[in-house]
PDB file of N, CA, C and O in Angstrom, chain B, residues numbered from 101:
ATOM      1  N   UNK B 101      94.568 134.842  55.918  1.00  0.00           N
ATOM      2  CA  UNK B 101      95.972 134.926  56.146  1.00  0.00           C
ATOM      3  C   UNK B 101      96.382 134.158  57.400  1.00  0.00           C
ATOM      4  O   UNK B 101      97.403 133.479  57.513  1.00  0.00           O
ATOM      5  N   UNK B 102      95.380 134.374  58.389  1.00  0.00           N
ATOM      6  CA  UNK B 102      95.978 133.453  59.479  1.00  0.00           C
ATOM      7  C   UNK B 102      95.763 131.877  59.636  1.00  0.00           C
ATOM      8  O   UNK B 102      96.191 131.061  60.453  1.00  0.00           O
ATOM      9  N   UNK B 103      94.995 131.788  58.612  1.00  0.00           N
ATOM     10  CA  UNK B 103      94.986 130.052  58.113  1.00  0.00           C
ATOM     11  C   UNK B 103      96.001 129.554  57.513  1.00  0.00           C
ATOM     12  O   UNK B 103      96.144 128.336  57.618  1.00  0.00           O
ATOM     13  N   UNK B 104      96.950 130.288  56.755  1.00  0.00           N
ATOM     14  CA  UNK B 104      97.698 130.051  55.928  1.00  0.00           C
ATOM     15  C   UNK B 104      98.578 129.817  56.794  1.00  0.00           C
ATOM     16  O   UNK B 104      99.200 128.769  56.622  1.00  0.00           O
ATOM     17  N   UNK B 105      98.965 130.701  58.050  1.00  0.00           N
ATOM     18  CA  UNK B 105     100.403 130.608  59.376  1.00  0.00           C
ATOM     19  C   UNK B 105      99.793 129.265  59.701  1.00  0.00           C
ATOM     20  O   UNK B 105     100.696 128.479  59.414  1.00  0.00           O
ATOM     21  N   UNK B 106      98.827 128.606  60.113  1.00  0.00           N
ATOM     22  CA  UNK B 106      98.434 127.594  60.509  1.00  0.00           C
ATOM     23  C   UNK B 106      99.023 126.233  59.709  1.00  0.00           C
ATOM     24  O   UNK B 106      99.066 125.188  60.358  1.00  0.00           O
ATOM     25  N   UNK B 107      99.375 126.231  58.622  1.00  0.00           N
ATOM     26  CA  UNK B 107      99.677 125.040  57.902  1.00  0.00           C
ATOM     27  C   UNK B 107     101.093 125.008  58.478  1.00  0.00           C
ATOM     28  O   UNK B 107     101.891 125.881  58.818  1.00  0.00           O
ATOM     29  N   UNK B 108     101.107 123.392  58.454  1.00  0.00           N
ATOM     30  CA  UNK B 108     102.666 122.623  58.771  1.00  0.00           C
ATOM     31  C   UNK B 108     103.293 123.258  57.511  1.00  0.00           C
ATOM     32  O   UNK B 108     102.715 123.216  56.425  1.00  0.00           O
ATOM     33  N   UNK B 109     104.801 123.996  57.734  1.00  0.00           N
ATOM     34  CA  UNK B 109     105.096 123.826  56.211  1.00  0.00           C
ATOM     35  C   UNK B 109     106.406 123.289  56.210  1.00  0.00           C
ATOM     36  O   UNK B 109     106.915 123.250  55.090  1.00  0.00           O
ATOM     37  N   UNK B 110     107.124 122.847  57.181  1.00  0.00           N
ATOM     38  CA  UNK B 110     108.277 121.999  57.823  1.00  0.00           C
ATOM     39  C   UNK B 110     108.131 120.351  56.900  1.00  0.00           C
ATOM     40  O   UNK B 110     108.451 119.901  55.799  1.00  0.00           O
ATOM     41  N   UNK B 111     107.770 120.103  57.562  1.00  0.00           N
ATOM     42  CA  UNK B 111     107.164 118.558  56.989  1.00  0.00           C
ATOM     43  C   UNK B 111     106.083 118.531  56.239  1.00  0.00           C
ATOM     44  O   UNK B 111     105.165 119.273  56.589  1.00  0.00           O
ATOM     45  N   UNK B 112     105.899 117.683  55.023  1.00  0.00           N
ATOM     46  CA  UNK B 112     104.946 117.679  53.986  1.00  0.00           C
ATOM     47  C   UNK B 112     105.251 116.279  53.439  1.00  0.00           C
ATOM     48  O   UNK B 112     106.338 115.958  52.960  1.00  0.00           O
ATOM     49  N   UNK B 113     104.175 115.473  53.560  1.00  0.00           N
ATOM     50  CA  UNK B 113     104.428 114.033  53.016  1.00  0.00           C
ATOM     51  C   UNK B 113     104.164 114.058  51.284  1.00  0.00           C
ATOM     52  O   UNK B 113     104.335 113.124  50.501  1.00  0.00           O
ATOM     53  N   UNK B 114     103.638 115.613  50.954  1.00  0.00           N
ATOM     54  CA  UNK B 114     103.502 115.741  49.162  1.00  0.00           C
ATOM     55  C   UNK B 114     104.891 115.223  48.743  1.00  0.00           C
ATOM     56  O   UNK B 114     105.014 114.471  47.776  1.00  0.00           O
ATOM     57  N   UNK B 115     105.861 115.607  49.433  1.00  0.00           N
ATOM     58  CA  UNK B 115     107.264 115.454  48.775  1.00  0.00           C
ATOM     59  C   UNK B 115     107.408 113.844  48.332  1.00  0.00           C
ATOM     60  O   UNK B 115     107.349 113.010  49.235  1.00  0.00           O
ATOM     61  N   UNK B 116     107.552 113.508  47.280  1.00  0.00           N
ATOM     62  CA  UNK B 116     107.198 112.021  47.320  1.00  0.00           C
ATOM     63  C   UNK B 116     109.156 111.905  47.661  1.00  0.00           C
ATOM     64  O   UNK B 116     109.374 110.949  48.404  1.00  0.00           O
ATOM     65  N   UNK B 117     110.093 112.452  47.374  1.00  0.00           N
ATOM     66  CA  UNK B 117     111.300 112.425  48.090  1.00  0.00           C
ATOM     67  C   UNK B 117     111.105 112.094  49.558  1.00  0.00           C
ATOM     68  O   UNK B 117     111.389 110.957  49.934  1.00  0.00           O
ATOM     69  N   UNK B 118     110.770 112.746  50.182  1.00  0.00           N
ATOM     70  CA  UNK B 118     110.858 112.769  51.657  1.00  0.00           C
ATOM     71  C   UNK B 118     109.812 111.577  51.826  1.00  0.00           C
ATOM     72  O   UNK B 118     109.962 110.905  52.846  1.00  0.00           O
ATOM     73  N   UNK B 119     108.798 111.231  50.989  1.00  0.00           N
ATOM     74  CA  UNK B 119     107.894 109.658  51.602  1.00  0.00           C
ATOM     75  C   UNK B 119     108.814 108.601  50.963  1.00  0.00           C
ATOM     76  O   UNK B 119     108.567 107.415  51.182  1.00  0.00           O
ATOM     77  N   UNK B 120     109.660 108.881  50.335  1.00  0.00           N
ATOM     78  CA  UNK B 120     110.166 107.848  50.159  1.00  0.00           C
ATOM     79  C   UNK B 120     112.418 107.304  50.998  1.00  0.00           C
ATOM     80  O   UNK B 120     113.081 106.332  51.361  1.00  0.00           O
ATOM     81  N   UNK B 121     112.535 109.025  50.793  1.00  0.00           N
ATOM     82  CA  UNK B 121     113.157 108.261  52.633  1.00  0.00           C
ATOM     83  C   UNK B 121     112.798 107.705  53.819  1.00  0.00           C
ATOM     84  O   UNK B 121     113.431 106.895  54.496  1.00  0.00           O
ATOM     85  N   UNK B 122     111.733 108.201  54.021  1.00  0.00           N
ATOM     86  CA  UNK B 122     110.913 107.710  55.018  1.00  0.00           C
ATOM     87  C   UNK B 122     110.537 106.264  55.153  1.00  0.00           C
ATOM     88  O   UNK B 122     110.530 105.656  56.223  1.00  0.00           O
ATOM     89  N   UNK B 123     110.202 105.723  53.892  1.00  0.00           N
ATOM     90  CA  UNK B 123     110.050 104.535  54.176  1.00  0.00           C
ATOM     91  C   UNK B 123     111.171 104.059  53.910  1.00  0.00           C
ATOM     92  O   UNK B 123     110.992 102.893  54.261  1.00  0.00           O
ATOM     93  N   UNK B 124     112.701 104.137  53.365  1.00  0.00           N
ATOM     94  CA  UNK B 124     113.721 103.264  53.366  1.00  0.00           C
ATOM     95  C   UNK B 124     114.228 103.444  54.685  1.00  0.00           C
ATOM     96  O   UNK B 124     114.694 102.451  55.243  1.00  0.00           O
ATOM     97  N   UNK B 125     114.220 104.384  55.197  1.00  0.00           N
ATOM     98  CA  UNK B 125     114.562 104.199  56.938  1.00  0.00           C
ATOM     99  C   UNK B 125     113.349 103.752  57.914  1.00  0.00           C
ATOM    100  O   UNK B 125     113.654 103.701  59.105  1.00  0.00           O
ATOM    101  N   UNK B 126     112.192 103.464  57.617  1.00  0.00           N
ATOM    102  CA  UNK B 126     111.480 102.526  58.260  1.00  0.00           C
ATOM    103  C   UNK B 126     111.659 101.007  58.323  1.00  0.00           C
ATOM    104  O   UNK B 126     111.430 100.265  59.278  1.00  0.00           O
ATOM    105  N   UNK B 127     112.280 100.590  56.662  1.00  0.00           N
ATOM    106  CA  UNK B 127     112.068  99.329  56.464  1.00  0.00           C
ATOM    107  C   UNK B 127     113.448  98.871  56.682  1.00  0.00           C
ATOM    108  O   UNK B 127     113.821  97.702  56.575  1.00  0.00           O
ATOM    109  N   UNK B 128     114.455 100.268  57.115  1.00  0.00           N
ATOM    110  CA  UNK B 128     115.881  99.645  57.525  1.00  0.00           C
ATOM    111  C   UNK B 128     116.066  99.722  58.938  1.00  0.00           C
ATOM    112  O   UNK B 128     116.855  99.100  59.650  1.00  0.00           O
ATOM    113  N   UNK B 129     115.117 100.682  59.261  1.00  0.00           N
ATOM    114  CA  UNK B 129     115.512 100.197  60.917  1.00  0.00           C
ATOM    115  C   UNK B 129     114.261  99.135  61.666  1.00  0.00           C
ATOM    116  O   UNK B 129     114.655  98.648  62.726  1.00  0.00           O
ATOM    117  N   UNK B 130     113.610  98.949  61.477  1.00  0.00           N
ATOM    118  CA  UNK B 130     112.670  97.623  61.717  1.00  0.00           C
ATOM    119  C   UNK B 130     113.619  96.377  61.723  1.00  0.00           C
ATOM    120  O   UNK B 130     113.792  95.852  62.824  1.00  0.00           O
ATOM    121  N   UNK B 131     114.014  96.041  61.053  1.00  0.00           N
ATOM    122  CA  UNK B 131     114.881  94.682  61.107  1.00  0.00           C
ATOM    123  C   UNK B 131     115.844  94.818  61.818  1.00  0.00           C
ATOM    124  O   UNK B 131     116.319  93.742  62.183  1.00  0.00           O
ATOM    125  N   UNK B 132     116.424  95.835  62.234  1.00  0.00           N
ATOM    126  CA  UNK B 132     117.464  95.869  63.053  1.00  0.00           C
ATOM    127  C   UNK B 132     116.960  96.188  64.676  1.00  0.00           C
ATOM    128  O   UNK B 132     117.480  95.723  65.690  1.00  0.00           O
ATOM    129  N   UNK B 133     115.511  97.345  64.580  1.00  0.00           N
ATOM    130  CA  UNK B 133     115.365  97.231  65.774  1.00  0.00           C
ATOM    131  C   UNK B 133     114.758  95.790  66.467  1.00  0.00           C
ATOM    132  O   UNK B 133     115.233  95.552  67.577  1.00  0.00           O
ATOM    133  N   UNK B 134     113.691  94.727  65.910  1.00  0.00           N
ATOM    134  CA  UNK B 134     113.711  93.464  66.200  1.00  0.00           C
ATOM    135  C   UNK B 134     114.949  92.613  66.357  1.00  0.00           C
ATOM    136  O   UNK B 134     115.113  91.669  67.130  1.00  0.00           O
ATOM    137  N   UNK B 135     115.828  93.147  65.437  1.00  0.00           N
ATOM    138  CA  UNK B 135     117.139  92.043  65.998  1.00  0.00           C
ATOM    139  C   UNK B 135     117.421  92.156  67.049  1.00  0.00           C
ATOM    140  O   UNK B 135     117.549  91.269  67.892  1.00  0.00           O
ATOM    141  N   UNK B 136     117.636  93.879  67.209  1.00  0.00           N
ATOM    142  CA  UNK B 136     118.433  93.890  68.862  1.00  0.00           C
ATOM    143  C   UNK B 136     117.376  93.641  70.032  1.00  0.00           C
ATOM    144  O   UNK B 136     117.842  93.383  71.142  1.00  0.00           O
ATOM    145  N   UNK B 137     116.389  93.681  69.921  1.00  0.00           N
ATOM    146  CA  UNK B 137     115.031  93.074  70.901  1.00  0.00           C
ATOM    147  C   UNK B 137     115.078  91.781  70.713  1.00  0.00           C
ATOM    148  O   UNK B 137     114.669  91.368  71.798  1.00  0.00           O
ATOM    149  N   UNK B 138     115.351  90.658  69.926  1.00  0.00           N
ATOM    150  CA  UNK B 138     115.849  89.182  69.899  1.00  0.00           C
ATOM    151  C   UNK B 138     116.901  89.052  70.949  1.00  0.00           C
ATOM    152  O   UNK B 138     117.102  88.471  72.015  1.00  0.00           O
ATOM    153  N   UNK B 139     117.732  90.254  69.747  1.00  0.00           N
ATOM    154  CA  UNK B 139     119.263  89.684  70.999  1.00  0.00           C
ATOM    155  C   UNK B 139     119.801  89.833  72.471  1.00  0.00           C
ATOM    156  O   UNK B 139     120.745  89.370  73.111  1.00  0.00           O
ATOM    157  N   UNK B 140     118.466  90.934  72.774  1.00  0.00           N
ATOM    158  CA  UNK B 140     118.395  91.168  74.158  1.00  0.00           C
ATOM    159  C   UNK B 140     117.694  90.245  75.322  1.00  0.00           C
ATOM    160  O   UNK B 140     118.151  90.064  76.450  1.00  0.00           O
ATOM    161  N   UNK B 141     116.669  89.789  74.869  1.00  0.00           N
ATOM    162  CA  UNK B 141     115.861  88.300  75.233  1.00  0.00           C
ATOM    163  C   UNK B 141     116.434  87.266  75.208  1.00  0.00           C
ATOM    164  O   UNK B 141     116.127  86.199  75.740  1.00  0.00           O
ATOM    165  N   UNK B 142     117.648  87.637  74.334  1.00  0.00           N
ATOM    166  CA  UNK B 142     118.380  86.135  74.339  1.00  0.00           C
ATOM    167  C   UNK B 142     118.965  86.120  75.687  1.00  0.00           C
ATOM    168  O   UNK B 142     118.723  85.379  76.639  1.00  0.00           O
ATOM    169  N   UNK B 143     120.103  87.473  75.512  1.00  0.00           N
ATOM    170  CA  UNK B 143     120.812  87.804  76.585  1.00  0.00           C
ATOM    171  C   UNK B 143     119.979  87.134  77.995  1.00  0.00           C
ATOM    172  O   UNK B 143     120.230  86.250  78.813  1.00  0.00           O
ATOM    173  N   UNK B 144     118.736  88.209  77.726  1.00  0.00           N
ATOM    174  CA  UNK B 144     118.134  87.882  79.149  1.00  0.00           C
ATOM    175  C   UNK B 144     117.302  86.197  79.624  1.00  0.00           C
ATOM    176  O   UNK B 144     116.816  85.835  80.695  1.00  0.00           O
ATOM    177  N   UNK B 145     117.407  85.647  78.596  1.00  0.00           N
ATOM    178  CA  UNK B 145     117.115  84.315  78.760  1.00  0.00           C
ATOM    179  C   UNK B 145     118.422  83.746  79.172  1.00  0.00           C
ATOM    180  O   UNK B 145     118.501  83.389  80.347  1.00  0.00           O
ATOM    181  N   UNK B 146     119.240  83.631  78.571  1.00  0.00           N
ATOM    182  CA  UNK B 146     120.924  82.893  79.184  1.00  0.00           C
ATOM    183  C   UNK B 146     121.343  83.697  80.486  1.00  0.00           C
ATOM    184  O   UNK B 146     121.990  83.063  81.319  1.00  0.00           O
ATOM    185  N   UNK B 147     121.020  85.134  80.774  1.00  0.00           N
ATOM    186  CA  UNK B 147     121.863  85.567  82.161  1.00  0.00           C
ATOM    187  C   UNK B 147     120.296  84.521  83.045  1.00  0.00           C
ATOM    188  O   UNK B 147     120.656  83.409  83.432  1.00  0.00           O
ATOM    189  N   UNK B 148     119.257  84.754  83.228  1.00  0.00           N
ATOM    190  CA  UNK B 148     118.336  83.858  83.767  1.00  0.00           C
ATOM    191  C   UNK B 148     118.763  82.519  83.768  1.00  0.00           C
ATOM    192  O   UNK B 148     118.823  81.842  84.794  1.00  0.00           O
ATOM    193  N   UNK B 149     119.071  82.107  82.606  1.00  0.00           N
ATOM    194  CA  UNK B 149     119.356  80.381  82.581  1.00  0.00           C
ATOM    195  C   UNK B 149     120.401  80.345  83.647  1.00  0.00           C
ATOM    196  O   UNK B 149     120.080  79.564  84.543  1.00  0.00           O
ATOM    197  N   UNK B 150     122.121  81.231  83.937  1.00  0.00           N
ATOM    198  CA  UNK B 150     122.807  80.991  84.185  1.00  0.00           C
ATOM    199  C   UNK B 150     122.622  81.741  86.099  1.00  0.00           C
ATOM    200  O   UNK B 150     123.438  81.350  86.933  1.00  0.00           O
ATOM    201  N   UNK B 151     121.966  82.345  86.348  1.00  0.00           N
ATOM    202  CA  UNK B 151     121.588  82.514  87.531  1.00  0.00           C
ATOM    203  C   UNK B 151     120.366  81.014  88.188  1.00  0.00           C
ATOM    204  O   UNK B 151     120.374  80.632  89.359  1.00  0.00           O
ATOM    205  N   UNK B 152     119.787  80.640  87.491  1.00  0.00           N
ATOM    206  CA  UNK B 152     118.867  79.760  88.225  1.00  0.00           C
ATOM    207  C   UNK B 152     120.158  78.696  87.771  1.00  0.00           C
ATOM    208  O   UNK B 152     120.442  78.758  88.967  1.00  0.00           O
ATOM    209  N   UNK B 153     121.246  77.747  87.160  1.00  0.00           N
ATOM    210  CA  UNK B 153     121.964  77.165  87.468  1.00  0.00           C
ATOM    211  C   UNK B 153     122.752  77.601  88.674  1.00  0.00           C
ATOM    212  O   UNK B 153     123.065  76.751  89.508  1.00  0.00           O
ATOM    213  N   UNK B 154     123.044  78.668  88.806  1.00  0.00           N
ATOM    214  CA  UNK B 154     124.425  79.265  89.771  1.00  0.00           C
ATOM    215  C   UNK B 154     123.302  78.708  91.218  1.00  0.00           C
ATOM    216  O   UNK B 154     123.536  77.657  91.814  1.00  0.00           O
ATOM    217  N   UNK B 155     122.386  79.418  91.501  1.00  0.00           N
ATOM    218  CA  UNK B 155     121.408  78.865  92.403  1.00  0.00           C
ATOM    219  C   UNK B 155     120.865  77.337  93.131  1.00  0.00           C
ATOM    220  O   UNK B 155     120.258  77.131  94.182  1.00  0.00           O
ATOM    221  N   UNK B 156     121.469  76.238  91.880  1.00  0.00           N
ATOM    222  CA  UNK B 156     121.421  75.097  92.031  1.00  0.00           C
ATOM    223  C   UNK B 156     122.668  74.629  92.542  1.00  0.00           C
ATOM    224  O   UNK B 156     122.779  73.665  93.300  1.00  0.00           O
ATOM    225  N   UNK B 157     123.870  75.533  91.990  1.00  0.00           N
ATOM    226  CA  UNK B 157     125.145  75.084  92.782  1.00  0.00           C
ATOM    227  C   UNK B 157     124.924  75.599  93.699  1.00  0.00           C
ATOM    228  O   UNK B 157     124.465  74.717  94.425  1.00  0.00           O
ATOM    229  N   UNK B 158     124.928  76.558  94.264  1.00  0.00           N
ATOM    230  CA  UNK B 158     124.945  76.950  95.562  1.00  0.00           C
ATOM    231  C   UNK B 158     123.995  75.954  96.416  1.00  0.00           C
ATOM    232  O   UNK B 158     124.689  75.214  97.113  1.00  0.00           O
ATOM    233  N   UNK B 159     122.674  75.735  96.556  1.00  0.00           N
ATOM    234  CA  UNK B 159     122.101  74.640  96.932  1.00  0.00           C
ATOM    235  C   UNK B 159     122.871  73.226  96.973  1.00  0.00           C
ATOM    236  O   UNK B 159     122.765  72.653  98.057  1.00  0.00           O
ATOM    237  N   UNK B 160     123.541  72.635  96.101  1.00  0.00           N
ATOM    238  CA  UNK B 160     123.975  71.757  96.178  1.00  0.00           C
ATOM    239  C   UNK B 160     125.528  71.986  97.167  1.00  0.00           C
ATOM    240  O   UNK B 160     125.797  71.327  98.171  1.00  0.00           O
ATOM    241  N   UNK B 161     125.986  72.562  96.850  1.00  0.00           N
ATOM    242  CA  UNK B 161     126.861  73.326  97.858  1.00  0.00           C
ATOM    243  C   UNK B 161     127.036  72.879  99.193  1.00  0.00           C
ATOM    244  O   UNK B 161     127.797  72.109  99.779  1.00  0.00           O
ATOM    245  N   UNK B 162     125.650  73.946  99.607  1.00  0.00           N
ATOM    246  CA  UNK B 162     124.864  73.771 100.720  1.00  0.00           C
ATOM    247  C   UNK B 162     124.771  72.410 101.308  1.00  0.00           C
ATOM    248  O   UNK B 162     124.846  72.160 102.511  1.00  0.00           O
ATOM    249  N   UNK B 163     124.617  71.643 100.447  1.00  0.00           N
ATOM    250  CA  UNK B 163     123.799  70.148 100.620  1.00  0.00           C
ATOM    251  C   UNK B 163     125.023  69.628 101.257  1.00  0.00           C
ATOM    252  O   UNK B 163     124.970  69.418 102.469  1.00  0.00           O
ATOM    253  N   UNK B 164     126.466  69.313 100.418  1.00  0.00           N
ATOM    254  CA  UNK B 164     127.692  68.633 100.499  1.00  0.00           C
ATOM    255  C   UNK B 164     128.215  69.395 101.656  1.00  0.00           C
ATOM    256  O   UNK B 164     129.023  68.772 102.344  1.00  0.00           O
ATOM    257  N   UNK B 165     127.886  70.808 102.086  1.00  0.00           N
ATOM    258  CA  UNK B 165     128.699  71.312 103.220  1.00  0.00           C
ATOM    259  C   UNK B 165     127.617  70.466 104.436  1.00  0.00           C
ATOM    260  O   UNK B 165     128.058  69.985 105.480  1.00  0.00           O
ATOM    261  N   UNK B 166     126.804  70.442 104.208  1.00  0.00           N
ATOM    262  CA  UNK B 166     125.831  69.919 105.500  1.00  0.00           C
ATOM    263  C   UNK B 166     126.265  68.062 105.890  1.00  0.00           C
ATOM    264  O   UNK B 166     126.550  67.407 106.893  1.00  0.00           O
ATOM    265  N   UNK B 167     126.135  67.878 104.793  1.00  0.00           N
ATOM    266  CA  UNK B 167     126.759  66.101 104.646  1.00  0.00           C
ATOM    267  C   UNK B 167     127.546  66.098 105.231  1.00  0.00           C
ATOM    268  O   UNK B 167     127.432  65.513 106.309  1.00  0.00           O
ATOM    269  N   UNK B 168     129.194  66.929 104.791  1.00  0.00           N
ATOM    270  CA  UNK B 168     130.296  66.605 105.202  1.00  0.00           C
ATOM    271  C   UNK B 168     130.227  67.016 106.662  1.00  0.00           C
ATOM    272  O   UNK B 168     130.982  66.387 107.404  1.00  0.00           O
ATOM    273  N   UNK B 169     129.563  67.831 107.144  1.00  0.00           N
ATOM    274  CA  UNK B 169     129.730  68.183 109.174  1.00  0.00           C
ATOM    275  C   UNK B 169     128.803  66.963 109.640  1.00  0.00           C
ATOM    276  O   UNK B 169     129.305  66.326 110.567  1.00  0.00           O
ATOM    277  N   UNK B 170     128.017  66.671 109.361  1.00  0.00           N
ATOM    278  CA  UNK B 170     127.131  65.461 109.995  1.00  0.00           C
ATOM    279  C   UNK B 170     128.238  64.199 109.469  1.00  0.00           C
ATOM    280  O   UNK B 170     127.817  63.210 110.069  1.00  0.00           O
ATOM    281  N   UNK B 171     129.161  63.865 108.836  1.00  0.00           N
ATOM    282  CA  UNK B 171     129.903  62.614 108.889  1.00  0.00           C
ATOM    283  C   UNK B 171     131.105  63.255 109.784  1.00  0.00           C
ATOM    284  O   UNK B 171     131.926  62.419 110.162  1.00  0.00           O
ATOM    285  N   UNK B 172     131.347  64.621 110.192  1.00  0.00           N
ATOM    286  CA  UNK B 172     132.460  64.810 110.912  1.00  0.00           C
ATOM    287  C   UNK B 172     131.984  64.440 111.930  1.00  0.00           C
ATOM    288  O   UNK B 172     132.574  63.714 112.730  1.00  0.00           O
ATOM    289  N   UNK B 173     130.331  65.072 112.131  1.00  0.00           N
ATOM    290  CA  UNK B 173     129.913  64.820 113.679  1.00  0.00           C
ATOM    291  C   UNK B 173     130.178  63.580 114.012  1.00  0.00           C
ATOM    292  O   UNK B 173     130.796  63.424 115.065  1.00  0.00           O
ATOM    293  N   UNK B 174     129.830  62.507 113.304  1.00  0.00           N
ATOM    294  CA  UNK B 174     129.132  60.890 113.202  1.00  0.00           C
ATOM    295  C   UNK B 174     130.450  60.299 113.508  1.00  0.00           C
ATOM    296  O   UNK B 174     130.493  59.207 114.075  1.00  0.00           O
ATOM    297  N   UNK B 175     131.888  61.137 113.070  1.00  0.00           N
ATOM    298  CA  UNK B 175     133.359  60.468 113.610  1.00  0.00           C
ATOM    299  C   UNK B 175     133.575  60.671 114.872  1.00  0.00           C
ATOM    300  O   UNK B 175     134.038  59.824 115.637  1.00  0.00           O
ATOM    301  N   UNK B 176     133.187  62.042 115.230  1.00  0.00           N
ATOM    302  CA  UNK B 176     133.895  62.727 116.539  1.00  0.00           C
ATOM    303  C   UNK B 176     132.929  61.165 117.712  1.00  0.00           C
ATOM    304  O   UNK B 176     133.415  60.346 118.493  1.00  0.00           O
ATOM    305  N   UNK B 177     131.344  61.434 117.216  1.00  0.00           N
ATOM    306  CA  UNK B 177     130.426  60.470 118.210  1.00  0.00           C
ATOM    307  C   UNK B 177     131.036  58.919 118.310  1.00  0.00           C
ATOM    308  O   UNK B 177     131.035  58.339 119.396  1.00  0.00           O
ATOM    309  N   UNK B 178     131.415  58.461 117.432  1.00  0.00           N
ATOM    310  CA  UNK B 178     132.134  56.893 116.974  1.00  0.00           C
ATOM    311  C   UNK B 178     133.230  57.316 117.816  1.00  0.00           C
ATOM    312  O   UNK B 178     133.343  56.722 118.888  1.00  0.00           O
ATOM    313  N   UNK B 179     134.128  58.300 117.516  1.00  0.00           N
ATOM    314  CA  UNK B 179     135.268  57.797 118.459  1.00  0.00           C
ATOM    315  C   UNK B 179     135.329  58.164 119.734  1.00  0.00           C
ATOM    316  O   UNK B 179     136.203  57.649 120.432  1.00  0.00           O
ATOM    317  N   UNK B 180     134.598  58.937 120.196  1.00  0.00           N
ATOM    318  CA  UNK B 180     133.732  59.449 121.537  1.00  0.00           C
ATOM    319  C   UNK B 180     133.375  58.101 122.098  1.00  0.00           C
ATOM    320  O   UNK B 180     133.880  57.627 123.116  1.00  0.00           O
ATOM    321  N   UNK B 181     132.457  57.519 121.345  1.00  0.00           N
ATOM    322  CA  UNK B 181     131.920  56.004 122.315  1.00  0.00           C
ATOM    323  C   UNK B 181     133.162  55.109 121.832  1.00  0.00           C
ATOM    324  O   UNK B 181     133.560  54.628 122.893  1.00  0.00           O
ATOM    325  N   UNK B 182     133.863  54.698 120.967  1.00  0.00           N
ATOM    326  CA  UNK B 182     135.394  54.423 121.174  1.00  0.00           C
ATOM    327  C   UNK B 182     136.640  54.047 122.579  1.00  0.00           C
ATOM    328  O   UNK B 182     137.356  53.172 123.065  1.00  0.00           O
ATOM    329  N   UNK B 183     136.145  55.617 122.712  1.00  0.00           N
ATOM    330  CA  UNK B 183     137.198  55.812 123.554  1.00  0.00           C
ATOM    331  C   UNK B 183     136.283  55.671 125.228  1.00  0.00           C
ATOM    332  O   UNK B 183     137.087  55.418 126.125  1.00  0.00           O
ATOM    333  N   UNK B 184     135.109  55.769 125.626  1.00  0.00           N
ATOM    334  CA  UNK B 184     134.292  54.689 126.431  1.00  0.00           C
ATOM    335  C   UNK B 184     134.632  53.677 126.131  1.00  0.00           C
ATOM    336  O   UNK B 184     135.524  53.347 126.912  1.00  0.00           O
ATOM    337  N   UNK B 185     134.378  52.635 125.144  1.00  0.00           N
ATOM    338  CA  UNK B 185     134.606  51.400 125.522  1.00  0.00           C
ATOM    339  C   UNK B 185     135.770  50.486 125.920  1.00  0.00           C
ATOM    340  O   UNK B 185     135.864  49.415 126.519  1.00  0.00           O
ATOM    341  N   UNK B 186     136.671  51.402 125.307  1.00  0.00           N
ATOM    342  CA  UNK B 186     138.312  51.193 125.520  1.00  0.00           C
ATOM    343  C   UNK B 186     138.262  51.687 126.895  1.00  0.00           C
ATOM    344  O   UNK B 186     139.291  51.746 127.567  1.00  0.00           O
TER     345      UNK B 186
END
């Protein structure tokens, strides 16, 4: 008798009903759970793509702000010795 309390009797894969929902919701959520694991890699490949671009502007940025004070400097020095030779 107490072998008998021991059996699962909740779930039973005899039910060929219940093995066979089972597998139409296996074979329907598989394709969908790979899609959304695609579409999340995608995501995370383009927010990556678009951070290592944003990173290159900013660098370049950087670059054109540094240029433009070294040709301000290079005016102020020109008209500095300018205004010596005058």
């Amino acid at each position: 008798m107490c072998q008998e309390s021991l059996k699962p009797t909740s779930f039973s894969l005899s039910n060929p009903h219940k093995v066979q929902m089972m597998q139409k919701m296996k074979s329907e959520d598989t394709p969908n759970v790979y899609h959304l694991i695609m579409q999340n890699i995608r995501k995370l490949h383009i927010k990556w793509y678009l951070m290592h671009q944003q990173g290159q502007l900013f660098r370049l940025q950087n670059q054109i702000k540094l240029q433009l004070l070294r040709l301000g400097l290079n005016l102020c020095l020109d008209q500095h010795k300018q205004s010596y030779v005058n």
